[in-house]
C-alpha positions as CSV (number, residue, x, y, z in Angstrom):
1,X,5.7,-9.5,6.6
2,X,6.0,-9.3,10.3
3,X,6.5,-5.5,11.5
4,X,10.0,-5.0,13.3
5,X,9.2,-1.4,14.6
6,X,7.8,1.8,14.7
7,X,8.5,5.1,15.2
8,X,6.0,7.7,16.8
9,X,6.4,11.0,15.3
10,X,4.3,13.7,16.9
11,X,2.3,15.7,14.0
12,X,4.3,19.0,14.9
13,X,7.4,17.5,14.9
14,X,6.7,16.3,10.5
15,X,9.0,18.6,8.4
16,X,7.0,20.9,7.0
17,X,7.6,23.0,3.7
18,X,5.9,26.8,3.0
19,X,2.7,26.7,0.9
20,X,1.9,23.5,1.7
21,X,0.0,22.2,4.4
22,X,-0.7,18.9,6.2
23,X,-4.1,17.6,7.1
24,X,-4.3,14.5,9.5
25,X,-7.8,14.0,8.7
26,X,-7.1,13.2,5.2
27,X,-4.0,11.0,6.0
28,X,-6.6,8.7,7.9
29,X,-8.7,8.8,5.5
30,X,-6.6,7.7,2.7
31,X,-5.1,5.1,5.2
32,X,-8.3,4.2,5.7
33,X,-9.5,3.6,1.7
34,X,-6.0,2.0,1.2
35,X,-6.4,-0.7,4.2
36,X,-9.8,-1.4,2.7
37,X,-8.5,-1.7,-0.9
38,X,-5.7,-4.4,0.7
39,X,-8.6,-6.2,2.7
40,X,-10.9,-6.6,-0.4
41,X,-8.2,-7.7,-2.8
42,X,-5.8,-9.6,-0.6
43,X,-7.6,-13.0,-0.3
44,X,-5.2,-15.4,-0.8
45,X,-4.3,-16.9,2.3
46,X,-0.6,-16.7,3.1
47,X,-0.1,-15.0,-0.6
48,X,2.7,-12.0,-1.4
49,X,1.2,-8.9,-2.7
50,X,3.4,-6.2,-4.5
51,X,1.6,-2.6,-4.0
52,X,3.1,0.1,-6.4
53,X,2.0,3.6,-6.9
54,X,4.0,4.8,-10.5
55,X,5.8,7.5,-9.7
56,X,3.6,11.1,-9.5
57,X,0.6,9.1,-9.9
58,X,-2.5,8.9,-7.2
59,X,-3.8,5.4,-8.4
60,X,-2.6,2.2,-6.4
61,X,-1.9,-1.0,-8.1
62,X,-1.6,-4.5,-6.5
63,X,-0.3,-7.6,-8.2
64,X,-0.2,-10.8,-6.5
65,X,3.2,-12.4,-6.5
66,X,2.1,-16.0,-6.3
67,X,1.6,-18.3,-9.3
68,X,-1.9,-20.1,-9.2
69,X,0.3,-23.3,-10.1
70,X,3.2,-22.5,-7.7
71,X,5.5,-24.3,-10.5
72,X,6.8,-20.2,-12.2
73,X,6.9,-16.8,-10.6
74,X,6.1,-13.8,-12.7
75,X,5.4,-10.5,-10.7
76,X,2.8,-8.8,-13.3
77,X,1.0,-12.0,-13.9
78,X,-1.9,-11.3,-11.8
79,X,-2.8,-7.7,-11.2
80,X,-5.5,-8.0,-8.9
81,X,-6.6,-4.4,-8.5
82,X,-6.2,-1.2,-9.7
């Protein structure tokens, strides 16, 4: 999909909550591994992806929305990485 906006939040303006801190260096770097996950696995051109983390878990797991005969839809047909 097309992004419609952003906002810029500077990194002491985040809520913050005691005992637990924030580290911008890891935020990029799991921005990072996560672009690279949607690069390697999203090859179909034009396709629609579905990217779900279960709740309270760490793993990522993307499912390709698109039939491979176009004729039925099924959202967990095709997990395409985990």
């Amino acid at each position: 999909g097309k992004v419609h906006g952003y906002q810029l939040v500077r990194t002491q303006d985040l809520p913050t909550w005691k005992g637990i801190g924030f580290e911008p260096e890891a935020v990029m770097r799991n921005a990072s591994s996560v672009l690279q996950f949607l690069q390697e696995h999203c090859t179909k051109e034009a396709g629609t992806y579905w990217l779900y983390r279960p709740p309270g878990s760490d793993q990522l797991q993307l499912f390709c929305l698109d039939d491979s005969d176009s004729r039925q839809r099924s959202v967990f047909a095709q997990p395409v990485g985990l």
